[in-house]
SEKEGU-691217 format. One record per residue (C-alpha): residue in three letters; x, y, z. Coordinates in steps of 0.5 Angstrom, whole numbers, padded with zeros to 4 digits, always signed. Layout:
N
ALAXYZ...
END
This chain:
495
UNK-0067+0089+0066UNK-0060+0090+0061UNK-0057+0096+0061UNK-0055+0093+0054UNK-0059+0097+0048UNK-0057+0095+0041UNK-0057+0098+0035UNK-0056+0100+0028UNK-0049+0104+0026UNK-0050+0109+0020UNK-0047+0104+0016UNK-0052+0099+0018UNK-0048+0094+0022UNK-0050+0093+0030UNK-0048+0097+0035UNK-0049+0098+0042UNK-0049+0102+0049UNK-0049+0099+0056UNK-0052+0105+0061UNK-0051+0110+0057UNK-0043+0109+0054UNK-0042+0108+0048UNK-0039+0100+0046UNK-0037+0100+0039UNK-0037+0107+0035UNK-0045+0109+0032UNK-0043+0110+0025UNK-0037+0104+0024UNK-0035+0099+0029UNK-0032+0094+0023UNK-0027+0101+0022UNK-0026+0102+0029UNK-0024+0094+0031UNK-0019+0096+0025UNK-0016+0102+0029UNK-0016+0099+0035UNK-0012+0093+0033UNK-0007+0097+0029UNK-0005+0100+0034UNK-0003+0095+0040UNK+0004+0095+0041UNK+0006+0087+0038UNK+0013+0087+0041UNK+0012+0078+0039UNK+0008+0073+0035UNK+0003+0071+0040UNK+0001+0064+0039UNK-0006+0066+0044UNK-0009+0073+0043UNK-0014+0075+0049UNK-0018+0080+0050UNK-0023+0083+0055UNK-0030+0086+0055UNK-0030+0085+0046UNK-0037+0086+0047UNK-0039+0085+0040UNK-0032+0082+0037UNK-0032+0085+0032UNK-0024+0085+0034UNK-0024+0078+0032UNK-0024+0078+0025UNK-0019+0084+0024UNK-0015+0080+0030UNK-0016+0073+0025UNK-0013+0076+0019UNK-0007+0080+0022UNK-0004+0073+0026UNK-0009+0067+0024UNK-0004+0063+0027UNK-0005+0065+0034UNK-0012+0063+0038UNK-0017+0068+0041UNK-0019+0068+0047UNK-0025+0073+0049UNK-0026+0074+0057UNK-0033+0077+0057UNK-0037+0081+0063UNK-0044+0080+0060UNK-0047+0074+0057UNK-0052+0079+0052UNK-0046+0078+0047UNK-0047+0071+0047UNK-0048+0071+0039UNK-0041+0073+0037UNK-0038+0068+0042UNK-0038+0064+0036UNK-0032+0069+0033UNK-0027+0066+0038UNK-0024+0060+0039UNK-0025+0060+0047UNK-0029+0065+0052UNK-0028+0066+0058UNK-0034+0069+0063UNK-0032+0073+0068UNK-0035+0071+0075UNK-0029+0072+0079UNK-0022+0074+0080UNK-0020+0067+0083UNK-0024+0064+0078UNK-0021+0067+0072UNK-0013+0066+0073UNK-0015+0058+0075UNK-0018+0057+0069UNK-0013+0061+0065UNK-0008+0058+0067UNK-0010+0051+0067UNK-0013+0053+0059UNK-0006+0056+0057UNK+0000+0054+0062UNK+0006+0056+0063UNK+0008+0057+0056UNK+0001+0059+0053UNK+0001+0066+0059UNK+0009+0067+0056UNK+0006+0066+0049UNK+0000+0071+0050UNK-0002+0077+0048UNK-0006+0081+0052UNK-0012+0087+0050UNK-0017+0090+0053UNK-0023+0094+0050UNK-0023+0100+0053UNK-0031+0101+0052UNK-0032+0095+0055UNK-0027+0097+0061UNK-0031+0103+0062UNK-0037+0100+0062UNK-0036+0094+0066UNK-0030+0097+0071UNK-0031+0092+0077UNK-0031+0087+0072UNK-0025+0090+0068UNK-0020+0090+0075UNK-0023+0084+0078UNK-0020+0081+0071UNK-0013+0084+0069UNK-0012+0082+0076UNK-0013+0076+0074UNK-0008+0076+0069UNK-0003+0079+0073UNK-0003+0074+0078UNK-0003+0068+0073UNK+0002+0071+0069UNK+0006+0072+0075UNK+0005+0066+0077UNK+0006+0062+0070UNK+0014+0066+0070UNK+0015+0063+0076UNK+0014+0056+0075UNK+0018+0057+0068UNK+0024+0060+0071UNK+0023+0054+0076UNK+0022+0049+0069UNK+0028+0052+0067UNK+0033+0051+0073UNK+0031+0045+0075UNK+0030+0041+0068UNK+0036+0037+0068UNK+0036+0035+0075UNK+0029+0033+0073UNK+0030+0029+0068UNK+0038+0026+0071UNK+0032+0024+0077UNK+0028+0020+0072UNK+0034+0017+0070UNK+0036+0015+0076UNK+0028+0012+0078UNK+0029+0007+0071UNK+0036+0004+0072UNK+0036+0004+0080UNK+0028+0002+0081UNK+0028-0005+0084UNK+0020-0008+0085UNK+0015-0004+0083UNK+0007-0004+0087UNK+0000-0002+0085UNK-0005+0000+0089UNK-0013-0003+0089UNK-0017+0003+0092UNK-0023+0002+0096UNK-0028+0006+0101UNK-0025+0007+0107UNK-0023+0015+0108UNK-0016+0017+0107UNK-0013+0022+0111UNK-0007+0025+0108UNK-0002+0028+0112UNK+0002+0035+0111UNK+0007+0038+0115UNK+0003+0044+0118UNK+0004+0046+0125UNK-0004+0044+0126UNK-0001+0037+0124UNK+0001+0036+0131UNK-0006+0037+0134UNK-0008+0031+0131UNK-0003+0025+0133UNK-0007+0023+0139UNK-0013+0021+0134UNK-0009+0018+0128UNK-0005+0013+0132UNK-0012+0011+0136UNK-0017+0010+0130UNK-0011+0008+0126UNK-0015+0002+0124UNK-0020+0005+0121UNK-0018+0010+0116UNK-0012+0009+0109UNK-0006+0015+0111UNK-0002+0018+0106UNK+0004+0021+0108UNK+0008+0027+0104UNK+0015+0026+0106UNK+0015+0032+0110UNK+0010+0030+0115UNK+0014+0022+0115UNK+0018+0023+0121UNK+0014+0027+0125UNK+0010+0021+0124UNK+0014+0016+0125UNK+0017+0019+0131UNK+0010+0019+0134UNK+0009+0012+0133UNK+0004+0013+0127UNK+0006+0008+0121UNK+0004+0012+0114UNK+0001+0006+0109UNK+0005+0011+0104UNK+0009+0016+0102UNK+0009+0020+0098UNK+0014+0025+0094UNK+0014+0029+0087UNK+0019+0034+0089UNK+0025+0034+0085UNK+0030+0039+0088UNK+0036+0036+0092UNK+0033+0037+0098UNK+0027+0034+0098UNK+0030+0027+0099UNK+0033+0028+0106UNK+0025+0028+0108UNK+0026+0021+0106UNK+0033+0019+0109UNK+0030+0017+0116UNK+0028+0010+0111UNK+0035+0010+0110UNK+0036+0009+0116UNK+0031+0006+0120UNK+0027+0003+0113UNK+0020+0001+0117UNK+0017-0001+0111UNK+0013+0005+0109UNK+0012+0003+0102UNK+0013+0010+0097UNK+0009+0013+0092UNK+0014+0017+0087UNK+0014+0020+0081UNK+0020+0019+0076UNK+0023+0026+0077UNK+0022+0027+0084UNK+0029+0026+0088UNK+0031+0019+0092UNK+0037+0016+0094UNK+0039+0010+0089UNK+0039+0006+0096UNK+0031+0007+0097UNK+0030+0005+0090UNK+0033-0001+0090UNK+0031-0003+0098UNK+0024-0001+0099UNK+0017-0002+0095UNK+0016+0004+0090UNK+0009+0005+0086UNK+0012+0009+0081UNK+0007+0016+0079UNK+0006+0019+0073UNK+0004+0026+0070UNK+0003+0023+0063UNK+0008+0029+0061UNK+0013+0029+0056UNK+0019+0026+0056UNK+0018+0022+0063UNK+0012+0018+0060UNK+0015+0016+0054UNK+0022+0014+0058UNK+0018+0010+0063UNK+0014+0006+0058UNK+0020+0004+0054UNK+0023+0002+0060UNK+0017-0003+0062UNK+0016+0001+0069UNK+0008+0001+0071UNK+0006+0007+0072UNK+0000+0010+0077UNK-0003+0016+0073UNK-0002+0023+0078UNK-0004+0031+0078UNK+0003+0035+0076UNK+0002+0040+0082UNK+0006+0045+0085UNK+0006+0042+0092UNK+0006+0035+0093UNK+0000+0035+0097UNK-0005+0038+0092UNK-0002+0031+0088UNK-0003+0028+0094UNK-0011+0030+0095UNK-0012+0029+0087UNK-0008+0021+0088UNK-0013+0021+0094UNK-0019+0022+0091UNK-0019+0016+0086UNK-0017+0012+0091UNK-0023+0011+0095UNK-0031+0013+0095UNK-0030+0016+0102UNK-0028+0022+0105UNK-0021+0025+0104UNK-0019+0029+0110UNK-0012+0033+0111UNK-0009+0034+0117UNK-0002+0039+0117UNK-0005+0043+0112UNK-0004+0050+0112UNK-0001+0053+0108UNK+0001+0059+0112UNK+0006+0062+0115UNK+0007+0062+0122UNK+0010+0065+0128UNK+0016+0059+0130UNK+0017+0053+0126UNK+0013+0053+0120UNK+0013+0046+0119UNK+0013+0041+0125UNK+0018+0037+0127UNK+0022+0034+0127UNK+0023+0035+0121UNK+0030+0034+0116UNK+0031+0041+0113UNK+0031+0044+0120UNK+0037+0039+0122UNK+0040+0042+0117UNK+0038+0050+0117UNK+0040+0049+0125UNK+0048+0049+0123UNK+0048+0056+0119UNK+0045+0059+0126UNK+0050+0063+0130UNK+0051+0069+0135UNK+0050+0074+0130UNK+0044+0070+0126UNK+0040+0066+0131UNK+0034+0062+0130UNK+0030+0067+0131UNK+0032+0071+0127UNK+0032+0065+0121UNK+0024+0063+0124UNK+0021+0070+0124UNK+0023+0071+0116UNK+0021+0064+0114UNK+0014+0067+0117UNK+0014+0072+0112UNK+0009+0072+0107UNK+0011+0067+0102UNK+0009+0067+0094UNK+0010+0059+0093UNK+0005+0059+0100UNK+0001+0063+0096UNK+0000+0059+0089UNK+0000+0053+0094UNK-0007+0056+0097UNK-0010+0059+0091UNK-0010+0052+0087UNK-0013+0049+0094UNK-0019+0056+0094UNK-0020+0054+0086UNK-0022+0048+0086UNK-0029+0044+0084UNK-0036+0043+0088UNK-0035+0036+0088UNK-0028+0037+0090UNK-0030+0041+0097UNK-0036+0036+0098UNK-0031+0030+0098UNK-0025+0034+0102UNK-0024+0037+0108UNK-0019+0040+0113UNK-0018+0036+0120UNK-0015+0038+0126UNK-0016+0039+0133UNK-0018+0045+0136UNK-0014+0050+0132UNK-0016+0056+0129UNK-0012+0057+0122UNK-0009+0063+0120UNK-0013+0063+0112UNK-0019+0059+0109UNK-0018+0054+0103UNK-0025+0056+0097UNK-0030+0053+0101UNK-0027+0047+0104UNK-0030+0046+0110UNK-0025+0045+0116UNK-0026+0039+0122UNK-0025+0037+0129UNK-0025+0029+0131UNK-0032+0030+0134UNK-0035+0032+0127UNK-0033+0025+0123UNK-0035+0018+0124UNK-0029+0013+0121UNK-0033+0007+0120UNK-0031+0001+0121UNK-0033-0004+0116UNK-0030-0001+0110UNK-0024-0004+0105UNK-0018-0001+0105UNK-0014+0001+0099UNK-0009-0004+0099UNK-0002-0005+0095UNK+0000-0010+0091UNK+0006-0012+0088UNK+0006-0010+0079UNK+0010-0015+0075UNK+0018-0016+0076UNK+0021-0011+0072UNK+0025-0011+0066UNK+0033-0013+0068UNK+0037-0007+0069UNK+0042-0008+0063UNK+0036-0008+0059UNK+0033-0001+0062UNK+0039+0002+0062UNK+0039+0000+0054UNK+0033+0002+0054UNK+0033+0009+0056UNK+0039+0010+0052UNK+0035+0009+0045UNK+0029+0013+0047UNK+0033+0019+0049UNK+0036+0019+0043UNK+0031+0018+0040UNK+0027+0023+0044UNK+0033+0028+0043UNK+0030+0029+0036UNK+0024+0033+0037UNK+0022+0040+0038UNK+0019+0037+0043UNK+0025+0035+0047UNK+0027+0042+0046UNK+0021+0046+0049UNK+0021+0041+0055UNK+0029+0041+0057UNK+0030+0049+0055UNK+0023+0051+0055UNK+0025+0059+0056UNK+0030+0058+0050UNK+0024+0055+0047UNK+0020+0061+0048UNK+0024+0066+0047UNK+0025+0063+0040UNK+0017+0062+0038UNK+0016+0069+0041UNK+0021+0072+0036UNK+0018+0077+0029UNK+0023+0076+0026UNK+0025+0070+0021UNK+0033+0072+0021UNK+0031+0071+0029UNK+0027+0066+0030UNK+0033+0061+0026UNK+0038+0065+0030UNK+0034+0063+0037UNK+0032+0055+0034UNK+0039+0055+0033UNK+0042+0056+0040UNK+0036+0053+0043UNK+0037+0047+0039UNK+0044+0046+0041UNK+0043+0047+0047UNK+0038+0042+0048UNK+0043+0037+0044UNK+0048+0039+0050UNK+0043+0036+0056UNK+0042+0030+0052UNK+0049+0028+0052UNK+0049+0030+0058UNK+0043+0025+0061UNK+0047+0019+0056UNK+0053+0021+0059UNK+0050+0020+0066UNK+0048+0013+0065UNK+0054+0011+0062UNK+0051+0010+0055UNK+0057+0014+0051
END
């Protein structure tokens, strides 16, 4: 039986009670929406105005009139309000406190959350209060999580894009790949990844496997030769993952997205599917360049990239071996492994390697963000992707994904195998080269230039309240726009 009862105000509009505590006011809820709205704090202009536990939305129309140009998004406890829902532009029912900072920040993203304005009904909150916590949890963690992926945006943004242009002018022959049904085994860099080398190298024949960087060497030095390799991350340190292809080059083929850091030598020596997240600008640069492009998830770890790639690359079964996400007592990922050369030469007497081990095993908020996309995901995902290692007992759970031993899976022989080919010859360096400078000047003009490689910039100047504000903001985000463009041109040797 619902704890929902309505009834008719004094002014003859519905109201209503949940257990007894009053939801809206009993004579005019209409002028109660209005003092509630009129008396939040608006310290931006919102472009999303969320509210939670609204009941029967009368805050909707009120909301309307004072920001027509910002988006209502209710987040409701019940579904006994259904018949307002129509009054918002999105509804979002509350089930759970992961499941409701996924879906908003796949609804809004970074910049949406950073251009949002949160309220909470407080009636609602009193009548609904695990759901009330559970929710503002929510919205705290993907708020936290969007300014940490547009503070990393933001420091990144021209090493990304100077990455992209090194990918269209140094890129050399590009692949394709055909999928198939045999399973695919993606292979992260976790410390469990080590109980599972003896049975990769002696089913070897039966199954796709696809590397992300950092798990390559550790391959590699096992005797295990990946089919690909995968790598997103646009930071300076990533490519070092990949200098054991410099060195040794066993052919491995590369799976890259634009922005992701390689040296020029690989790009001209090994065979390279390029990957694309469909975003702005990279999508546009590479098809004015004539490169090929192999459609992926932006994702912020390479492996969830990876899984999502392998997903459409067969009907089979996709497992994961190596992957953690956790910290760990010792090395966190297992070697060797490219970073841990490097970090070893900082180690001295007065700050040794146990010291440098134990606070890498400290909780981590990357790891975290990393874990909850992996715990978030759909029932198709999970009925399709498994954890797999030898015995290893791991220190967090992913959702529902179900974690395997070798004696629980049968890899079937048979089977076809997803397989690269080789795309169309490219465009003649020269005429890239050209090419990416028409389209980034051209590129340069829009707003959407702006929001892309100054996106903090960009945000605070939409946010502002004041016109007088607002020009002096575009203003400064504009220049500074201007300045990464002439930067990138002046990269490739274009002015």
């Amino acid at each position: 039986m619902s704890r929902i009862v309505f009834f008719q105000a004094k002014n003859g509009s519905t109201t209503c009670t949940c257990a007894g505590l009053p939801l809206h006011s009993a004579y005019n809820p209409e002028r109660e929406a209005e003092r509630f709205v009129s008396a939040q704090e608006y310290t931006f202009l919102p472009q999303n105005i969320i509210v939670t536990g609204p009941a029967l939305s009368y805050t909707a129309d009120i909301l309307r009139q004072k920001f027509p140009q910002a988006a209502l998004i209710a987040v409701r406890y019940s579904t006994d309000f259904s018949a307002s829902d129509s009054k918002w532009d999105s509804v979002l029912y509350y089930t759970s406190q992961a499941d409701l900072e996924n879906r908003l920040y796949t609804m809004l993203g970074e910049e949406g959350l950073a251009e949002t304005q949160f309220l909470s009904w407080q009636p609602g909150a009193a009548a609904f209060p695990k759901e009330n916590t559970g929710a503002w949890n929510a919205i705290k963690q993907a708020v936290v999580k969007s300014r940490a992926v547009l503070a990393t945006r933001t420091y990144f943004a021209r090493r990304w894009y100077k990455n992209c242009c090194t990918f269209v002018t140094e890129l050399t022959s590009c692949m394709t790949i055909t999928g198939g049904s045999a399973p695919v085994i993606v292979a992260a860099s976790g410390p469990s990844l080590g109980t599972c080398l003896e049975q990769l190298r002696q089913y070897r024949h039966t199954y796709f496997l696809l590397a992300v960087s950092s798990a390559l060497e550790p391959l590699l030095n096992a005797g295990i030769r990946p089919d690909a390799c995968i790598s997103t991350d646009g930071g300076y340190y990533a490519k070092a993952h990949l200098d054991i292809l410099t060195k040794h080059n066993p052919g491995v083929p590369l799976l890259l997205a634009a922005e992701a850091a390689c040296r020029p030598q690989l790009l001209r020596t090994c065979a390279v599917v390029p990957l694309t997240y469909r975003s702005f600008p990279e999508a546009q640069i590479l098809n004015s360049c004539g490169i090929p492009s192999l459609p992926a998830e932006r994702n912020g770890t390479v492996s969830g990239t990876a899984v999502e790639l392998a997903l459409r690359l067969t009907t089979g079964p996709v497992y994961c071996c190596g992957l953690d996400l956790a910290p760990a007592k010792g090395y966190q990922h297992l070697q060797p492994n490219a970073l841990e050369r490097s970090n070893r030469l900082t180690d001295s007497r007065l700050r040794p390697l146990c010291t440098r081990l134990s606070a890498a095993g400290l909780p981590s908020e990357s790891l975290n963000i990393y874990r909850d996309w992996f715990s978030t995901r759909s029932a198709g995902f999970y009925s399709r992707v498994f954890r797999l290692s030898g015995p290893y007992t791991y220190a967090n759970t992913l959702g529902t994904m179900r974690e395997l031993t070798w004696n629980d899976i049968t890899l079937p022989g048979g089977i076809t195998m997803p397989h690269l080919t080789s795309a169309a010859p490219l465009p003649a360096r020269e005429k890239r080269r050209q090419a990416l400078k028409e389209c980034l000047q051209r590129l340069s003009e829009s707003e959407e230039w702006i929001k892309n490689v100054c996106p903090a910039d960009y945000i605070t100047w939409q946010r502002a309240l004041k016109q007088a504000d607002r020009a002096r903001l575009q203003e400064a985000a504009e220049e500074k726009s201007r300045a990464v463009a002439a930067e990138l041109l002046s990269y490739i040797g274009a002015v």
